[in-house]
N, C-alpha and C positions, 0 to 999 in steps of 0.2 A: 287454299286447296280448292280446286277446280270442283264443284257440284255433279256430283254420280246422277245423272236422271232418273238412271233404273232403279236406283236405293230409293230414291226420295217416291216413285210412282208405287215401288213393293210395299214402301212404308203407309203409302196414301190406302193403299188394297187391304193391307191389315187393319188398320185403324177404322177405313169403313164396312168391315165385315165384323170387328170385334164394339161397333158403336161407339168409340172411344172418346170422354172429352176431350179437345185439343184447346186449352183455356188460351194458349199464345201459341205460336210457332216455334221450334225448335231452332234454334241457333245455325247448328249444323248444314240445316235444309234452307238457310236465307237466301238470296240473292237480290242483285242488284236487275238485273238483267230480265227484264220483259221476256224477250223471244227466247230465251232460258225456260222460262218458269214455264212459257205455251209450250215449252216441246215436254217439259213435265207432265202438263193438262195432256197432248197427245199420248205418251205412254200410260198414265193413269186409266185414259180410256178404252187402249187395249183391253185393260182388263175388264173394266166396268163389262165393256158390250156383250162380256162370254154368256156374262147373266142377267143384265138388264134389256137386251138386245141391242141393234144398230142404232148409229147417229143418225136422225131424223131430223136434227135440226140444231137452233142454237138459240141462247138467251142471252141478253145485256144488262149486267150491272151497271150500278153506279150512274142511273142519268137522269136523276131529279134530285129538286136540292132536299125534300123529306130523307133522303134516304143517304147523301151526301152528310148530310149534321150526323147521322145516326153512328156513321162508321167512320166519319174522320176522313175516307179517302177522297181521292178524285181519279175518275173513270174517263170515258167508259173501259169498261172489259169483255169478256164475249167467254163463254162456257158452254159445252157440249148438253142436249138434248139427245137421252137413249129413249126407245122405241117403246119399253114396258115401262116405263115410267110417266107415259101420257096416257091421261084419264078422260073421260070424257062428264062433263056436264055437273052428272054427280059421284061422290068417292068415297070412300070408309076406309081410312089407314088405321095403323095399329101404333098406338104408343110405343109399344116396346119392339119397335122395330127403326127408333128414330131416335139419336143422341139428345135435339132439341128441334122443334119442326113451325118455322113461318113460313107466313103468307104474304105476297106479293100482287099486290092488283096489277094487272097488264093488259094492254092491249096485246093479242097474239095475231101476226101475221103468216098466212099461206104463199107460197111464191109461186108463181103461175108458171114457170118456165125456166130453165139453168140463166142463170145471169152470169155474164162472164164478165172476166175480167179486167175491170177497169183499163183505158187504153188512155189514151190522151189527155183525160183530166177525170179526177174522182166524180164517183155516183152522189148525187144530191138530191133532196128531199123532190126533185120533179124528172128529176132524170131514173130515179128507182120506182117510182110508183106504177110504172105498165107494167114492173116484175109482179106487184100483187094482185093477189086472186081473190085472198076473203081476208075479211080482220074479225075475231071475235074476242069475248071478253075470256079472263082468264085468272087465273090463281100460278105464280110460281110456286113450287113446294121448296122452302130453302131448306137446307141441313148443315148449318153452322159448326157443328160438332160441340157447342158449348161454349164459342168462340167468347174472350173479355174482349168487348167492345172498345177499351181503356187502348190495347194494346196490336190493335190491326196493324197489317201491312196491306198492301192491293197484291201484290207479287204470291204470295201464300195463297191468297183466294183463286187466282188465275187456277195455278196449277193445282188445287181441290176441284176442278170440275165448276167454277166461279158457285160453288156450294147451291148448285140444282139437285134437288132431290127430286123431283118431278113438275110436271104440269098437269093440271086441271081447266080441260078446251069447255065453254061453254055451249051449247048447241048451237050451232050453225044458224046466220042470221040472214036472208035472202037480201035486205034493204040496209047493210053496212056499207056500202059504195053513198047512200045517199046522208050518209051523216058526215058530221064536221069533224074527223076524229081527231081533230088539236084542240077540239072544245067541247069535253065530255066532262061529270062530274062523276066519282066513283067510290065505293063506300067499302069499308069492310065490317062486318057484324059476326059477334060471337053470341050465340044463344037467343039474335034475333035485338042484340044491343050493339047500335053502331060503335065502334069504336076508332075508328079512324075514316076521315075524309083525305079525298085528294082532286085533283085534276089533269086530266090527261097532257093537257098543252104543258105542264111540267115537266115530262118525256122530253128531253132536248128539244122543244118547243112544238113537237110532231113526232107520232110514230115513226113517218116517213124519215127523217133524219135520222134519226136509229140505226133501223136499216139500211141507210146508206151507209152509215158510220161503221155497221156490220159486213159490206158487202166491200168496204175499200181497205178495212183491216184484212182481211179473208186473204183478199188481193195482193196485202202484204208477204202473208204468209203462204203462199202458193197454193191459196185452199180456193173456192169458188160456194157460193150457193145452189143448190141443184132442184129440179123440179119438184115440188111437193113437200120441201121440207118447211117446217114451221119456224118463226122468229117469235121468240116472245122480248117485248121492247123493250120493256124496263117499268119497275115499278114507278104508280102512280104518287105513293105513300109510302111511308117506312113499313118495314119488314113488323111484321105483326104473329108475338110469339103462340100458338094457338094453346090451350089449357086443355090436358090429357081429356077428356072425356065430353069434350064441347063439342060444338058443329058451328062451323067459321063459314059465312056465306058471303061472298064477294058479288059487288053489281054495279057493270057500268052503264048510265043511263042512254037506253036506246038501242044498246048495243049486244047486253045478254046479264046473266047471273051462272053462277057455280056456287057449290055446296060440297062443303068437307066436311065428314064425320071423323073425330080423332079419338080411336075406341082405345078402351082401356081391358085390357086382355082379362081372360076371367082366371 
């Protein structure tokens, strides 16, 4: 039986409005079919935006091997970024407004200009880089729903919005043009205790690849990149579950810090 989009993106809008755990996917909502599931991710989004506001941009899963061993899959993917779910610098979310909420170290990029549509051969790590305007450091906010790691698919996570809950933009850094950003080193800390390292050049060896790999999928799908929307690359590090009432600080060297407060409702 042929997959309802519209069922599966209603079912997506309940489930994230009633916080629901989703410990595996649902049988019914499986598929095979990549460009299936993204046009699930596009109806999902209709909904999102009524109340999270517009696409401003997009995120990529799946593109270091931390984060590869963690969930089984192989990437990359790309998931929609809404407009009130970008924070800046620092943040205070609410536990009970979040199924299960990690954190993702990233490089985030700005695009200086509409990149259009690959013509004659794909965008590459040197042919994309005049579309960027700034790179800062960054926190993905993930919303797994509760997901058993045991039991992933990639196709599931596409069409959930590639489980972006938000981003967290570090402050604006004037001398990010003049760093190596395929050779950063980046930390995440709960309560001021490291607990996970990584490395930026573990992003498909370069943010800038990313981005490409984001600008020539797009491409695929008759989508484009537009002026001023944000990319955040991919994490550096596996997804890092944050503990209801910590503060999760994320820092990649040279390039910025953010700070998450994860409050515990009174």
């Amino acid at each position: 039986m042929a997959l309802n989009i519209a069922k599966v993106a209603n079912w997506l809008h309940q489930v994230d409005k009633a916080r629901a755990v989703v410990g595996w996917w649902p049988s019914q909502f499986a598929t095979d079919d990549e460009r299936l599931a993204y046009k699930v991710q596009d109806a999902f989004l209709k909904k999102q935006v009524v109340k999270q506001g517009p696409l401003v941009g997009y995120k990529i899963a799946l593109t270091s091997p931390q984060i590869l061993a963690q969930t089984g899959l192989k990437g990359p993917a790309y998931g929609p970024i809404r407009k009130k779910r970008v924070f800046e610098h620092k943040a205070t979310v609410r536990a009970d407004r979040w199924t299960r909420l990690g954190v993702e170290l990233e490089i985030i990029l700005t695009v200086n200009a509409d990149v259009p549509k690959p013509k004659a051969k794909p965008y590459d790590k040197d042919s994309i880089a005049p579309y960027v305007g700034a790179a800062r450091a960054g926190f993905e906010l993930i919303e797994d729903r509760g997901a058993d790691y045991s039991r992933l698919a990639v196709n599931p996570l596409i069409m959930d919005a590639g489980w972006n809950g938000g981003s967290l933009l570090a402050k604006p850094n004037k001398d990010w043009a003049k760093l190596d950003l395929g050779d950063l080193k980046g930390s995440i800390s709960f309560d001021g205790k490291v607990v996970r390292e990584g490395h930026s050049g573990d992003v498909l060896g370069h943010c800038y690849n990313a981005l490409a790999w984001l600008a020539n999928k797009l491409g695929d799908h008759g989508k484009t990149l537009k002026k001023g929307m944000i990319v955040s690359t991919g994490s550096m590090v596996a997804c890092q579950f944050v503990p209801p009432g910590s503060t999760a600080t994320g820092k990649i060297e040279g390039l910025g810090e953010v700070t998450l407060k994860y409050k515990l409702p009174r």
